[in-house]
C-alpha positions as CSV (number, residue, x, y, z in Angstrom):
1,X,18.7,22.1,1.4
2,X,19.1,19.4,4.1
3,X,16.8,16.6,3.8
4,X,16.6,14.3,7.0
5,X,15.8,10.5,6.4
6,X,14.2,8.9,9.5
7,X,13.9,5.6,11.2
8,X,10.6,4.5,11.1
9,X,8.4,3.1,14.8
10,X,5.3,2.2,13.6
11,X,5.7,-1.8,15.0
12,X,6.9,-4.3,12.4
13,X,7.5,-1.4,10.0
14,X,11.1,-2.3,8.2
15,X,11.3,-0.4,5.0
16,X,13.2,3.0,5.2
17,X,12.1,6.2,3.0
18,X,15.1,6.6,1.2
19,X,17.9,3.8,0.5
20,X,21.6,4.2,-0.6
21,X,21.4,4.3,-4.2
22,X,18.7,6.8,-4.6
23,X,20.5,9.5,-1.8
24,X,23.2,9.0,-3.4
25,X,21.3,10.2,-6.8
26,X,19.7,13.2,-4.5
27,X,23.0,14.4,-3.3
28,X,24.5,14.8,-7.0
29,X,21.5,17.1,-7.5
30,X,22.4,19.0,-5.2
31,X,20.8,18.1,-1.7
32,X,22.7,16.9,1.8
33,X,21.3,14.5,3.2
34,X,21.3,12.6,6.7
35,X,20.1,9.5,8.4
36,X,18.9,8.5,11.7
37,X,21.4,5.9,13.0
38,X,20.1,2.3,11.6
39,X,17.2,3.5,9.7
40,X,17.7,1.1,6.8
41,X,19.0,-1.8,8.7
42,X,15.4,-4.2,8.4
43,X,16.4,-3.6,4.8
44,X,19.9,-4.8,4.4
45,X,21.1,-1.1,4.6
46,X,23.6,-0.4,6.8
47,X,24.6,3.0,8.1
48,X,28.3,2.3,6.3
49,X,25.9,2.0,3.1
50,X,24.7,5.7,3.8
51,X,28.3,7.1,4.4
52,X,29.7,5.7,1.6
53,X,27.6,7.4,-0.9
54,X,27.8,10.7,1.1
55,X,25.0,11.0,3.6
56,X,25.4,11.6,7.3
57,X,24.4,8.9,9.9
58,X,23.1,11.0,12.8
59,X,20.9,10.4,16.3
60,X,17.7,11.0,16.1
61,X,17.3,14.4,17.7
62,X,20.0,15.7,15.3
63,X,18.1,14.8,12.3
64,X,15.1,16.9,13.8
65,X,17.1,19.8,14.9
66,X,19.4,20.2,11.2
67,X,16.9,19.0,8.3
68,X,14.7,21.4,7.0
69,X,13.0,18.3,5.3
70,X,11.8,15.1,7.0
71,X,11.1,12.2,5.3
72,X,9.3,9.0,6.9
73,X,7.0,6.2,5.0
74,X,4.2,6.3,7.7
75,X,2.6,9.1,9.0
76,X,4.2,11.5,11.5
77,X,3.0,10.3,15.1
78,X,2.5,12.6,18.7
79,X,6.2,11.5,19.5
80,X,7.7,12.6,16.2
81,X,5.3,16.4,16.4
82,X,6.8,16.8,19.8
83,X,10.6,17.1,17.7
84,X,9.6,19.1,14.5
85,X,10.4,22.9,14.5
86,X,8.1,25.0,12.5
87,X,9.1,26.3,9.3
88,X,10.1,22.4,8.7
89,X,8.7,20.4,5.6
90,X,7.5,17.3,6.3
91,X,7.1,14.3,3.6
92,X,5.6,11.1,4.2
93,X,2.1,9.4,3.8
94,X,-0.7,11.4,6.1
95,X,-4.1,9.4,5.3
96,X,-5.7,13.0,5.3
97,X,-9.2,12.1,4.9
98,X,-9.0,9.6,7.4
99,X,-7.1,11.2,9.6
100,X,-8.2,14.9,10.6
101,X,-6.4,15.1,14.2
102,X,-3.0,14.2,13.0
103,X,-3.7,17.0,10.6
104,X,-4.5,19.5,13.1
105,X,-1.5,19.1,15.2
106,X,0.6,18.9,11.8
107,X,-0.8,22.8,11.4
108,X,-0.5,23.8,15.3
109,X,3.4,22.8,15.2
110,X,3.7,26.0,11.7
111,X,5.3,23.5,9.3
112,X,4.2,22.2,6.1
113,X,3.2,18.8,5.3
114,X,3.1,16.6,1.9
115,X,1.2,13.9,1.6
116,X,2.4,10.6,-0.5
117,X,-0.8,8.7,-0.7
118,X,-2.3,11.5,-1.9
119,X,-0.5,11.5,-5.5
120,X,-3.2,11.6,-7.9
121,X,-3.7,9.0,-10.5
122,X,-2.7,10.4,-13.4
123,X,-0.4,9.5,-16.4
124,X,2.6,11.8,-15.3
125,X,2.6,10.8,-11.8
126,X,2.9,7.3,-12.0
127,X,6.4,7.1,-11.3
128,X,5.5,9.1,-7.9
129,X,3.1,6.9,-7.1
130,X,3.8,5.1,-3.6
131,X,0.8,2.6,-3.5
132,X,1.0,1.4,-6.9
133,X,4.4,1.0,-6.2
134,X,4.0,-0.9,-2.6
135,X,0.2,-2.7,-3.9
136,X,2.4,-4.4,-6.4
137,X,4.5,-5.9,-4.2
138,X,1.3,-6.9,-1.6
139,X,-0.4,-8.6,-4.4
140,X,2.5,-10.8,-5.0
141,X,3.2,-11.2,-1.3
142,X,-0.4,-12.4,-0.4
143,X,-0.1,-15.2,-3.0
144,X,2.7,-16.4,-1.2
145,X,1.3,-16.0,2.6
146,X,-1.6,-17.8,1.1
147,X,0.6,-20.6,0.0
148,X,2.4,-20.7,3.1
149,X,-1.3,-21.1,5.2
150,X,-2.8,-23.4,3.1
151,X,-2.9,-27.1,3.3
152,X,-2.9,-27.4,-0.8
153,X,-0.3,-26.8,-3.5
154,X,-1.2,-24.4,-6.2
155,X,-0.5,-26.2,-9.6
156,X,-2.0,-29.3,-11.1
157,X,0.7,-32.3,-10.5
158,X,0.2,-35.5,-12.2
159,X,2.1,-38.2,-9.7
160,X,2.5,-42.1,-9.6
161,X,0.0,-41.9,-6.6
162,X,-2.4,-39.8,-8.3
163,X,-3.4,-36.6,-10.4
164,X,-3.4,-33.5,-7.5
165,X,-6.0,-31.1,-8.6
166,X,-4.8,-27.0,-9.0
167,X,-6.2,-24.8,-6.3
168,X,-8.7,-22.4,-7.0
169,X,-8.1,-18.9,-6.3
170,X,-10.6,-15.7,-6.1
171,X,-9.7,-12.3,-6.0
172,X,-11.5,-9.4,-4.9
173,X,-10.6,-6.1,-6.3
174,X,-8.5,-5.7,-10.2
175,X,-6.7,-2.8,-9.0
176,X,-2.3,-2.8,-8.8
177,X,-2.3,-5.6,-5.9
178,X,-5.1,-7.5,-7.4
179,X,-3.4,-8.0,-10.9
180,X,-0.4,-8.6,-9.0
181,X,-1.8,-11.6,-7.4
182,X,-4.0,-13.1,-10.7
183,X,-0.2,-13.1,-12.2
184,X,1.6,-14.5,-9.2
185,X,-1.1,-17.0,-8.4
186,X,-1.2,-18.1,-12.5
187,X,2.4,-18.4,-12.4
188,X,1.8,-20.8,-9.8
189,X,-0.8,-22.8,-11.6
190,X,-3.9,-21.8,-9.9
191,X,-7.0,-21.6,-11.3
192,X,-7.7,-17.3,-10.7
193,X,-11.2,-16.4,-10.7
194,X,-11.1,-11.9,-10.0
195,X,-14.2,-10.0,-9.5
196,X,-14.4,-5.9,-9.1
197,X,-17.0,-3.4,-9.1
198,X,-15.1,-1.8,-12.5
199,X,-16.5,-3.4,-15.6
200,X,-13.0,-1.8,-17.6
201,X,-11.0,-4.4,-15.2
202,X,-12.2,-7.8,-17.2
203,X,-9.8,-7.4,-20.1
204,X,-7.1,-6.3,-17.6
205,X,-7.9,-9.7,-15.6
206,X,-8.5,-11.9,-18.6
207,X,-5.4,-11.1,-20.5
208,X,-3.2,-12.2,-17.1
209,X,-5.2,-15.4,-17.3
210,X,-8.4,-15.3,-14.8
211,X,-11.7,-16.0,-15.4
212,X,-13.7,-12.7,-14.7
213,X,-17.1,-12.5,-12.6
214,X,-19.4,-9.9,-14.2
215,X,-21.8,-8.4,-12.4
216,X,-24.0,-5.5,-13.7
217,X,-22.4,-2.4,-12.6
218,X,-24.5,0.4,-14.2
219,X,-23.4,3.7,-11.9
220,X,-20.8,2.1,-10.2
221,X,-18.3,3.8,-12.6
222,X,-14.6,4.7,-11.0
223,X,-13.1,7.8,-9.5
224,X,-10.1,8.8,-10.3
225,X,-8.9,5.8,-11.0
226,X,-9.9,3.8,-7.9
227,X,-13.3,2.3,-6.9
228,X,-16.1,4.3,-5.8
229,X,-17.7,3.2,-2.5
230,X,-20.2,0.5,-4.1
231,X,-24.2,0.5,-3.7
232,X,-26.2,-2.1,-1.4
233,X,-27.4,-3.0,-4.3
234,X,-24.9,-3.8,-6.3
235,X,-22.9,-5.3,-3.3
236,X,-26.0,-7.8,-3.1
237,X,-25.7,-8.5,-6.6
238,X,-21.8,-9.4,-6.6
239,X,-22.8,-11.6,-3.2
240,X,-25.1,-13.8,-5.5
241,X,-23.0,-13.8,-8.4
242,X,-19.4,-14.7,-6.6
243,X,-20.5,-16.7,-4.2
244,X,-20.4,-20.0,-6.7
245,X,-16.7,-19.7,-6.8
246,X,-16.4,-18.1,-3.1
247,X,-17.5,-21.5,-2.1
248,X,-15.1,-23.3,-4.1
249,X,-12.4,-21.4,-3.2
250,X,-9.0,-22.5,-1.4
251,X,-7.4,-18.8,-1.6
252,X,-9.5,-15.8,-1.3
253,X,-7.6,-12.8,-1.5
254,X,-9.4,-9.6,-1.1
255,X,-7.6,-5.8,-1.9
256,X,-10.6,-3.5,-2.2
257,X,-9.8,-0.4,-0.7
258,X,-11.7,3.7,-0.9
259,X,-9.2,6.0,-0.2
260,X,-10.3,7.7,3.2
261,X,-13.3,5.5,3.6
262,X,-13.8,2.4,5.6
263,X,-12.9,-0.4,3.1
264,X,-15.8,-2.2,1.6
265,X,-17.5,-5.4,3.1
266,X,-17.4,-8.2,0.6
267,X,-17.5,-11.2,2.6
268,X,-19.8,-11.6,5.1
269,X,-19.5,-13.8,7.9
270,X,-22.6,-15.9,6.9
271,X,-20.6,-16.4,3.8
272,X,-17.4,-17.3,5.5
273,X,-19.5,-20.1,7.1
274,X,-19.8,-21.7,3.9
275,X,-16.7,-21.9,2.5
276,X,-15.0,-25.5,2.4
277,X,-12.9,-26.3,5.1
278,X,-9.5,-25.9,5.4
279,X,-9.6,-22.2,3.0
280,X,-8.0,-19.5,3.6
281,X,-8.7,-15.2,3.4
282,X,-5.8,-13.2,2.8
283,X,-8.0,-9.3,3.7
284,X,-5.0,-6.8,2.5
285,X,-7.9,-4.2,3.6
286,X,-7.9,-4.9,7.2
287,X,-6.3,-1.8,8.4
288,X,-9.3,-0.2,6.8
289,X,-12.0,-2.3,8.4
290,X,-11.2,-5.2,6.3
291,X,-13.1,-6.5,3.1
292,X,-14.0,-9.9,5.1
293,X,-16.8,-9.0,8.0
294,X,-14.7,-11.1,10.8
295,X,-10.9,-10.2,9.8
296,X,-8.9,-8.2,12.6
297,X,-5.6,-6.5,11.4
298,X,-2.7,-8.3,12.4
299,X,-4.5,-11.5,13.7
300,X,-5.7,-15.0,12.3
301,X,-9.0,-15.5,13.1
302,X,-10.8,-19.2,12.3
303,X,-14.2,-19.5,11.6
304,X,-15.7,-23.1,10.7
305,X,-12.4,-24.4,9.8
306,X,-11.6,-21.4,7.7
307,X,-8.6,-19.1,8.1
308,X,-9.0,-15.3,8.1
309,X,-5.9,-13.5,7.9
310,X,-6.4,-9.6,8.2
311,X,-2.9,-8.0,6.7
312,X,-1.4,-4.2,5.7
313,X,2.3,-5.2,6.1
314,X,3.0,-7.4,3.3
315,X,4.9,-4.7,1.5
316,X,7.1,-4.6,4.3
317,X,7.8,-8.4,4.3
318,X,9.8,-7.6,1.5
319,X,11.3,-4.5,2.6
320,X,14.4,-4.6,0.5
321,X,12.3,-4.1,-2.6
322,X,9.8,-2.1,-1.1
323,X,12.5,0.8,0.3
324,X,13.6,0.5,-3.4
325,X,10.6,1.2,-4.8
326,X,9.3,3.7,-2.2
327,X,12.5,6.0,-2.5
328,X,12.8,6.2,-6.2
329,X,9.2,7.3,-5.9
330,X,10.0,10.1,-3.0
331,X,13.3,11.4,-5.3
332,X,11.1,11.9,-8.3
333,X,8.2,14.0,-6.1
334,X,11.0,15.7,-4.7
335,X,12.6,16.9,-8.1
336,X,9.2,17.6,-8.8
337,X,8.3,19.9,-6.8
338,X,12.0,21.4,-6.7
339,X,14.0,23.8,-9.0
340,X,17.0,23.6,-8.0
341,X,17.1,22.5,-4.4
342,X,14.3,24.8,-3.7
343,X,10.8,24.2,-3.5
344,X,8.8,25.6,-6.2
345,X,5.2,26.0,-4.2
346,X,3.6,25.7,-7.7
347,X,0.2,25.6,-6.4
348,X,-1.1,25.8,-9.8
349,X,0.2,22.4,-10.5
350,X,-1.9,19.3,-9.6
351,X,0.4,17.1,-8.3
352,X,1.1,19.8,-5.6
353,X,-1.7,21.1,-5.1
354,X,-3.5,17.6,-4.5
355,X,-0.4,16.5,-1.9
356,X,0.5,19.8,-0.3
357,X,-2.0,19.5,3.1
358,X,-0.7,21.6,5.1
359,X,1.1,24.9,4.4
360,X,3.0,27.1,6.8
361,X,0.5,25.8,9.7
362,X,-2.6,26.1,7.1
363,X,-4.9,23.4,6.3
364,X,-4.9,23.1,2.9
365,X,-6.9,19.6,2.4
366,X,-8.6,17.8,4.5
């Protein structure tokens, strides 16, 4: 089986699907493998990387033509559809829910289409599991963009001019990128405050070293391991009972996100208004609406002396890492779902069945 790695366009995308070291581990199971000319160079992998483990650096329109699989990171766009032959598998993240006329013209082009995002949270799965994978390294990231905006240092320092107080941090959301961020910003010597709808994430947030917010969240349980869309109710409750150390705070970083949903509002703009000058939002949900009522995606926006910063790509700021992580995540799904070098189309199986959307041109999932 030929499995084509591609370049990804989506702008200031720099992580590649699959690096070096982990097609070099697919080819010694048994797969070829080639990649579009400088698809790993954001990440420090050169095409002379590829060729010397074995894999085929090829034009784009080759890697279309020959691959019977096609791997990207983001989601297949109208220029990619316009190359794919049917009968072709396609791997990459899709955004199903959220996305319904992608999905349509993945069926009217007759291929199949696996989706990455859609892994389900379960025990056996983690180590296929691209957004634990990529939150971890936002959570981190944010910590340090918020360092790198903010007029304050993190940790207590005791100087002959003076004692310099720690900054105060709050996080929204005790999910992968959240926990991420109460270590990073401990490490640092913050104080971490963390609030979240799930009432099982205190112990996860105390025992990292923040001070958890409780608010009652009676029917507000989980799904599947992420949070359920909250209440008006209960979203009024966590208002009044975070916004003590909102006010306080000089990082707010928020990372509440619904799979398929519009992300959650958790900071109004009436609340933005009173935060202390000079503090800065970090919305790692802005792609999805954002968590913070007047973030934009990819912009800074100022309100009252405060900065908003509405942010998806932090994964990709580190994109080394990330393409790491990301392809050894992609080569266990795909020996998953392989015997041999052929796909099994166990559609009795979970993991398959949740992230197979589209099969032979048929909507599976949507």
């Amino acid at each position: 089986m030929k499995i084509g790695i591609l370049k990804e366009t989506l702008d200031g995308e720099r992580r590649v699907a699959i690096t070096p070291n982990i097609a070099k581990q697919l080819i010694a199971s048994g797969f070829e493998l080639i990649v579009e000319e400088g698809a790993g160079e954001y990440s420090s992998f050169m095409d002379s990387d590829y060729k010397n483990v074995g894999v085929a650096v090829e034009k784009r329109a080759v890697i279309f033509h020959e691959a019977e699989v096609l791997l990207k990171i983001n989601p297949f766009d109208e220029e990619d559809l316009k190359l794919v032959d049917k009968g072709q598998i396609l791997i990459s993240k899709l955004y199903h829910k959220s996305n319904p006329e992608l999905i349509q013209a993945i069926a009217n082009k007759g291929v199949s289409a696996f989706s990455m995002d859609a892994i389900p949270r379960i025990s056996r799965a983690q180590d296929m599991d691209v957004l634990s994978s990529q939150n971890n390294l936002a959570g981190y990231k944010a910590v340090i963009l918020g360092a790198f905006e903010m007029t304050k240092i993190f940790p207590l320092m005791m100087t002959s001019a003076g004692t310099i107080a720690p900054a105060r941090v709050l996080i929204y959301g005790i999910g992968v990128a959240g926990l991420q961020a109460i270590a990073t910003a401990k490490r640092l010597g913050a104080i971490v405050e963390a609030t979240d709808i799930r009432s099982e994430t205190k112990e996860q947030a105390e025992s990292l070293g923040a001070k958890f917010i409780s608010v009652d969240n009676e029917g507000e349980e989980s799904e599947g391991g992420y949070a359920k869309e909250a209440s008006a109710d209960y979203l009024k409750r966590q208002k009044e009972a975070v916004n003590k150390s909102l006010f306080k705070a000089d990082l707010v970083i928020t990372t509440a996100n619904i799979p398929g949903r519009k992300a959650p509002v958790l900071i109004t703009e009436e609340q933005v208004m009173q935060m202390k000058n000079g503090a800065v939002i970090i919305d790692l949900a802005a792609a999805q609406g954002g968590n913070c009522e007047v973030s934009e995606i990819n912009k800074t926006i100022v309100k009252n002396g405060v900065k908003v910063i509405g942010t998806s790509i932090d994964p990709r700021s580190v994109s080394t890492n990330a393409s790491d992580l990301y392809a050894k995540n992609i080569y266990n799904y795909i020996i998953h779902l392989t015997e041999g070098t052929n796909f099994k189309w166990d559609l009795e199986e979970e993991i398959t069945d949740e992230t197979l959307i589209v099969q032979n041109g048929t909507i599976r999932k949507s």
